[in-house]
C-alpha positions as CSV (number, residue, x, y, z in Angstrom):
1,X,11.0,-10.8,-21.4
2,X,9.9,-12.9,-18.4
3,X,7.0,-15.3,-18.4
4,X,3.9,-14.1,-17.1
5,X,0.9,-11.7,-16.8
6,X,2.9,-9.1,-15.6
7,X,5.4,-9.7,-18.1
8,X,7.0,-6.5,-19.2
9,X,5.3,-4.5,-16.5
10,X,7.9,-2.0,-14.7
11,X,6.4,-1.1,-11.5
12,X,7.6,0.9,-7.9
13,X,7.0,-0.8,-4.8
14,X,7.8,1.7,-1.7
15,X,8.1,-0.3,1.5
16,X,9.5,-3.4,0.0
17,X,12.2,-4.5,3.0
18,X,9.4,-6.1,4.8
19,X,5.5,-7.0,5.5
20,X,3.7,-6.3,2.7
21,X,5.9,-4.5,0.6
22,X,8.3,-7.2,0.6
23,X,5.6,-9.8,-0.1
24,X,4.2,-7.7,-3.5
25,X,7.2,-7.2,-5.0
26,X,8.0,-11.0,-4.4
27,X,4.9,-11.5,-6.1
28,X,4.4,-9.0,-8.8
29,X,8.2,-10.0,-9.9
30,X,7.2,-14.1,-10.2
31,X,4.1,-12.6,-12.7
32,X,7.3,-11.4,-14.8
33,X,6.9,-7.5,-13.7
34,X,10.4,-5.2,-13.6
35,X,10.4,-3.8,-10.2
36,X,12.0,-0.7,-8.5
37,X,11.8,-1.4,-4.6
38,X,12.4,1.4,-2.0
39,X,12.6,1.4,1.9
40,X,14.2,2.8,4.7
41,X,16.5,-0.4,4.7
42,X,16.9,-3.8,3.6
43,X,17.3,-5.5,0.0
44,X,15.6,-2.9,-1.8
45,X,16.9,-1.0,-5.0
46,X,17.0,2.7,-3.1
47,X,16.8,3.4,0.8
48,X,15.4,6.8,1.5
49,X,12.6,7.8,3.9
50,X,9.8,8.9,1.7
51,X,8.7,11.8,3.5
52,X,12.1,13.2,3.1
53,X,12.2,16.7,1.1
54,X,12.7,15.5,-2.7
55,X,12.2,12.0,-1.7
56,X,9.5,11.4,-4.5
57,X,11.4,12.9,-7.5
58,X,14.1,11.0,-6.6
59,X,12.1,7.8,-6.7
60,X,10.7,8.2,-9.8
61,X,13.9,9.1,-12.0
62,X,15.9,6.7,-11.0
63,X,12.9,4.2,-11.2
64,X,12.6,5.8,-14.9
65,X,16.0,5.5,-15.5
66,X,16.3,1.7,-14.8
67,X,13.4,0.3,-16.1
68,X,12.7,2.8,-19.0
69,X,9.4,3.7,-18.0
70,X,6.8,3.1,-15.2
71,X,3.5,1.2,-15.6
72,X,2.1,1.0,-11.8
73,X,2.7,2.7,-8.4
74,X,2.2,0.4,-5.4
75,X,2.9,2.7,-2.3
76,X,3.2,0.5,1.2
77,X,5.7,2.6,2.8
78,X,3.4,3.0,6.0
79,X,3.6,3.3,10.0
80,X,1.4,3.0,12.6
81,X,1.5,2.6,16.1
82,X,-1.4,2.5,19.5
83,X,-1.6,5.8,21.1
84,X,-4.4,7.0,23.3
85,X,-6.0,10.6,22.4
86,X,-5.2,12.5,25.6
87,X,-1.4,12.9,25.6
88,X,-1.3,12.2,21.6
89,X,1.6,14.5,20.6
90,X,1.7,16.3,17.8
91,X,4.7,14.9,15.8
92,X,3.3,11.3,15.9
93,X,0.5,12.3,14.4
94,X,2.2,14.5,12.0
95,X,4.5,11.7,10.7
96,X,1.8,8.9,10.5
97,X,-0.1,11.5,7.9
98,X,3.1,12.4,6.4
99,X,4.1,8.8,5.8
100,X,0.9,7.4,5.2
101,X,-1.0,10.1,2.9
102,X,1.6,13.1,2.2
103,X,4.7,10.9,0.2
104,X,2.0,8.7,-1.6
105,X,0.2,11.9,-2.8
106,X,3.5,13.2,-4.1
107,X,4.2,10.3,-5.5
108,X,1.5,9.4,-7.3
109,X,1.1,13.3,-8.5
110,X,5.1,13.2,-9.5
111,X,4.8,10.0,-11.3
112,X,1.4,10.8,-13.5
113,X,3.6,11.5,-16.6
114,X,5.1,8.5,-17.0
115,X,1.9,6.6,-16.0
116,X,0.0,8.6,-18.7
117,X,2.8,7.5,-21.4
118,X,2.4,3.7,-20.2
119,X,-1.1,3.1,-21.4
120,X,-2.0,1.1,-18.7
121,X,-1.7,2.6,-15.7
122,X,-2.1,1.5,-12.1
123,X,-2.1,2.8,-8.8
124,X,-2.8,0.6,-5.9
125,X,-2.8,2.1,-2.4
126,X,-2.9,0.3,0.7
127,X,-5.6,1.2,2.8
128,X,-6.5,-1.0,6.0
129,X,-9.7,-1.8,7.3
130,X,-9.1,1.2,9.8
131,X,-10.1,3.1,6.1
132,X,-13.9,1.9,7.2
133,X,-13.8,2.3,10.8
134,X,-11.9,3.8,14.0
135,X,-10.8,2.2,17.2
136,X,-9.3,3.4,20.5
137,X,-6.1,4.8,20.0
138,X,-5.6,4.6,15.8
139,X,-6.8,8.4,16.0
140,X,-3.8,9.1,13.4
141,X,-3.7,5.4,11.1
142,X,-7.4,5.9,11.3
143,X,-7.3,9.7,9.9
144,X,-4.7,8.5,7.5
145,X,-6.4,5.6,6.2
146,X,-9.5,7.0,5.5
147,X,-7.4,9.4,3.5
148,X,-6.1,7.0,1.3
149,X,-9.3,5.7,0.6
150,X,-11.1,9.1,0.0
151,X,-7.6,9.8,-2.2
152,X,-7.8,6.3,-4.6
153,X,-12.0,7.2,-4.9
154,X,-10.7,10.9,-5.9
155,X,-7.9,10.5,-8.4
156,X,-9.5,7.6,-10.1
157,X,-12.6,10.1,-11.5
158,X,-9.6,12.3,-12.4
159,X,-7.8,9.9,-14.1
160,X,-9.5,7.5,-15.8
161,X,-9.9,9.0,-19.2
162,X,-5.8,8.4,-19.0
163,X,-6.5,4.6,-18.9
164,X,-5.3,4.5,-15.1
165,X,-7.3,2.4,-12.6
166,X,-7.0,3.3,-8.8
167,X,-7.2,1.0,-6.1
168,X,-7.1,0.8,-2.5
169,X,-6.7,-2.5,-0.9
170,X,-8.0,-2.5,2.7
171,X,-6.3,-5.3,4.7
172,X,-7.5,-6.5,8.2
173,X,-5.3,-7.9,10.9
174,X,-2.2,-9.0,9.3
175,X,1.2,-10.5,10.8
176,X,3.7,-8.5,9.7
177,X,7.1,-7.0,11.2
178,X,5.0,-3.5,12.2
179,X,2.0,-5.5,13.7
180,X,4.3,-7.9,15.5
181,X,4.8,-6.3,18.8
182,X,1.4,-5.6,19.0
183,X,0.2,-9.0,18.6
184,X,3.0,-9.7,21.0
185,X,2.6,-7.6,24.1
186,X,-1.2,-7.9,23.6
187,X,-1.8,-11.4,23.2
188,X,-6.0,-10.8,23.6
189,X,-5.4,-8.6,20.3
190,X,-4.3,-11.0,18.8
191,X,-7.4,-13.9,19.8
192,X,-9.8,-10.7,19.2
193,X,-8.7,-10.8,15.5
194,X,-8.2,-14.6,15.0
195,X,-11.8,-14.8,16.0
196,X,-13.7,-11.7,14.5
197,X,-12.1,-12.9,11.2
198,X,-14.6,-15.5,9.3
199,X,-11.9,-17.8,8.8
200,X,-10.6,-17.7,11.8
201,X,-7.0,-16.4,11.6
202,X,-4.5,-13.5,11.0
203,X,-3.8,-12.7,7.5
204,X,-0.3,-13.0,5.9
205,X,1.7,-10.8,3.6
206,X,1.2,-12.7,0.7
207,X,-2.5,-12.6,1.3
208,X,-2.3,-9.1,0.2
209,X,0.0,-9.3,-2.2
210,X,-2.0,-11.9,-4.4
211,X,-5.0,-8.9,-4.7
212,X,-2.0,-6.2,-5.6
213,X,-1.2,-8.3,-8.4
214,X,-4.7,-9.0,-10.0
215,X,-5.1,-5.3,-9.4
216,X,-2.1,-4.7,-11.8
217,X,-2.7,-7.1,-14.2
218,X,-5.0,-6.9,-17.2
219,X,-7.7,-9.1,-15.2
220,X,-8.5,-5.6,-13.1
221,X,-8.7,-3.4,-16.4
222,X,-12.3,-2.2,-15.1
223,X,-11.8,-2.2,-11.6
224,X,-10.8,1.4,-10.2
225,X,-12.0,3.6,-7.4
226,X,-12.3,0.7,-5.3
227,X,-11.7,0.1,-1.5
228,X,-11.5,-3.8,-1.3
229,X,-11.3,-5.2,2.1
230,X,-9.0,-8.3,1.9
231,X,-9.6,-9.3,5.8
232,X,-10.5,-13.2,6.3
233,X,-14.6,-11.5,6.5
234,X,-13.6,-9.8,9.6
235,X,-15.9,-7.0,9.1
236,X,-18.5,-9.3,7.8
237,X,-19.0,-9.9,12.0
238,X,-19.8,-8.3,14.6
């Protein structure tokens, strides 16, 4: 058994061939945890599109069948992109909810057995600060985010008498391979951020990761049905 707090923790991390995904399970495997990473592509354990029809059951057995079990869901399979209402087709909007909310509800709902068996369950969602505001053209990320929030505040009443906490870490403006060409092509977007935030910069990956982990760990044992911003105090400012 590895060193660690998360030693002997076996946990899923969807999303792990980049950003943030890549950056929890880097962390959540160097606090000892077993991890079964999924994406579209990259070094990950399984590639499959999450939204796909039977994607979820998929996951989870043969997450089950190589770590024995499953302590912790950690869904950051997500998608968004800048798109003004008026023109705003249908099937963007369709896949950013069906990405975003859909495969982490079946997940999560697929998965509660073996979290219920592990004792110490945990599910932590990633959110964005879009989960307490809305801005020009995040009309879909902004619906789906405040639908991962309003789903972590929801399941964690249901499930707490299990011994699961739920979580949904909100992160502001951070550099990541799907915020890149944004920050990019709209170099102003990226000052805007870099000065809203109180310390005066875009967040990295492992910013985010480090709260994932304590979310997991033991340390978070009473902390569930939270939205936790994790944003540099950008929304601290006006």
């Amino acid at each position: 058994m590895s060193a660690g707090r998360l030693a002997g923790f076996r946990a899923i991390v969807t999303g792990a061939g980049s950003g943030i995904g890549a950056a929890t399970a880097r962390r959540l495997a160097a606090d000892g945890a077993q991890l079964f990473t999924v994406d579209l592509a990259g070094d990950v354990d399984m590639t499959v599109d999450v939204t796909a029809e039977g994607a979820n059951a998929a996951i989870i057995a043969a997450a089950t069948d190589a770590l024995g079990g499953i302590d912790a869901l950690v869904p950051c399979a997500g998608v968004s992109a800048f798109l003004p209402l008026e023109g705003h087709d249908d099937a963007a909007f369709d896949r950013t909810i069906a990405v975003n909310v859909t495969a982490v509800f079946r997940l999560v709902r697929d998965a509660l057995p073996q979290l219920k068996a592990s004792g110490r369950g945990r599910i932590v969602m990633i959110g964005s600060v879009a989960s307490a505001f809305g801005d020009a053209g995040l009309v879909a990320y902004a619906a789906s985010k405040h639908a991962v929030l309003g789903m972590a505040r929801a399941m964690s009443g249901e499930l707490g008498g299990a011994g699961i906490t739920v979580n949904c870490v909100m992160p502001g403006a951070i550099e990541t391979p799907m915020t890149a060409p944004a920050f990019t092509d709209m170099p102003e977007y990226r000052t805007h951020w870099e000065a809203k935030a109180a310390l005066g910069r875009l967040g990295q990956p492992e910013d985010i990761a480090d709260v994932i982990a304590f979310l997991c760990s033991e340390d978070a044992r009473f902390v569930t049905g939270q939205g936790i911003l994790v944003d540099g105090g950008a929304m601290t400012r006006m």
